[in-house]
N, C-alpha and C positions, 0 to 999 in steps of 0.2 A: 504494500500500500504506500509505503511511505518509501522515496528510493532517493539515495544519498544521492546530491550533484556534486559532485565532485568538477573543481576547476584547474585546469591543465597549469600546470608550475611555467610560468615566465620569467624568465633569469632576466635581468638587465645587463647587458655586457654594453661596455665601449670599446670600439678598434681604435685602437691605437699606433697601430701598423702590423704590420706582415710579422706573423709570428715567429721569426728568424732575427727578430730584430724588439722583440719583445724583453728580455732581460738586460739589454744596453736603455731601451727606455724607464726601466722600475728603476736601474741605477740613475740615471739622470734626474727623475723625478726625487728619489732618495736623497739626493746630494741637494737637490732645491730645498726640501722639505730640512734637511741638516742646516743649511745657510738661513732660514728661516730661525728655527731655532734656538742656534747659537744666537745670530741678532736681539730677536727675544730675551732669551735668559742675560745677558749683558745689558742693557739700553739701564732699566733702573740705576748702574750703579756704575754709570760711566759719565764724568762730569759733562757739564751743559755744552761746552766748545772743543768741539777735536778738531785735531790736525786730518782733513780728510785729502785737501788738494796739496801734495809738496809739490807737483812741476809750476806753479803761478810764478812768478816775476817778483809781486809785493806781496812781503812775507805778512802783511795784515789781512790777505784774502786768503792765508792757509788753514784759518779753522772754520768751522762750519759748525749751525745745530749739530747735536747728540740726532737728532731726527732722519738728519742725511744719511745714517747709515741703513733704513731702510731701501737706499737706494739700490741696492746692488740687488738685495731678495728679489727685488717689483721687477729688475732687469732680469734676473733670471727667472723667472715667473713669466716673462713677457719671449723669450728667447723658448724657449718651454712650447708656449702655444703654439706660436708662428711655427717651430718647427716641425709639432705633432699636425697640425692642422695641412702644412704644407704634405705631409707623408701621405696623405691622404689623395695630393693633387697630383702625388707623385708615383700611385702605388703598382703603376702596369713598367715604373720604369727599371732595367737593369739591375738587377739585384746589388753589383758593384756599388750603383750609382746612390742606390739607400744608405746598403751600410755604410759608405763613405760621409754622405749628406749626416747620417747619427752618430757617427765617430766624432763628428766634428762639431756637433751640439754638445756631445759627452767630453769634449777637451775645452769648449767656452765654458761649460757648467763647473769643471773642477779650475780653471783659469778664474773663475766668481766667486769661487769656495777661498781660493787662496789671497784673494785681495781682499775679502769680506776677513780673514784671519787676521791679516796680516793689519788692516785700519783697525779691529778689536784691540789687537795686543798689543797696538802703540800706544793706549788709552788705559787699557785695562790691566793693571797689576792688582793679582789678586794677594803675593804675598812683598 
């Protein structure tokens, strides 16, 4: 009399590219999500003015807010997109032509890891 409706399980998936190139993207994303954090956990206790620009000319334009150093996450965050989005525009082409195209995200994203350190620990001495 009474008969169970059962409703068919729908996964949500995102492609994010060609599954040959799926574990160079969770590290990229990994290393955003690391620069994020790191950012994070330092900003409360790192004084209001750093040294963020040293190539300027006048040494009075080398500090900048404590706030600029979100800049570097939102760049990577934004380098992130474009690339995933573009792999998308890109997916019928050359397999060479991808992993080369995500190698090269994968070497800007830890190239952002290491300047995002490297402005932290000019600022931040913990001991």
């Amino acid at each position: 009399m009474f008969e169970k409706i059962t409703k068919p399980n729908k996964r949500v998936s995102i492609k994010l590219g060609p599954s040959y190139i799926l574990p160079i993207i969770k590290l990229i994303l990994i290393i955003n999500l690391v620069i994020f954090v790191i950012t994070l956990m330092v900003y409360p206790f790192i004084q209001p003015k750093i040294p963020l620009f040293f190539s300027l000319v006048n040494p009075q334009n080398h500090l900048a807010e404590k706030l600029w150093l979100f800049l570097l996450p939102t760049i990577s965050l934004a380098i992130n997109i474009i690339h995933i989005q573009s792999l998308k525009l890109i997916d019928s082409a050359h397999e060479f032509i991808i992993r080369f195209f995500i190698y090269i995200a994968l070497v800007m994203q830890i190239i952002l890891l290491m300047i995002t350190l490297r402005n932290i620990l000019v600022v931040f001495k913990p001991f």
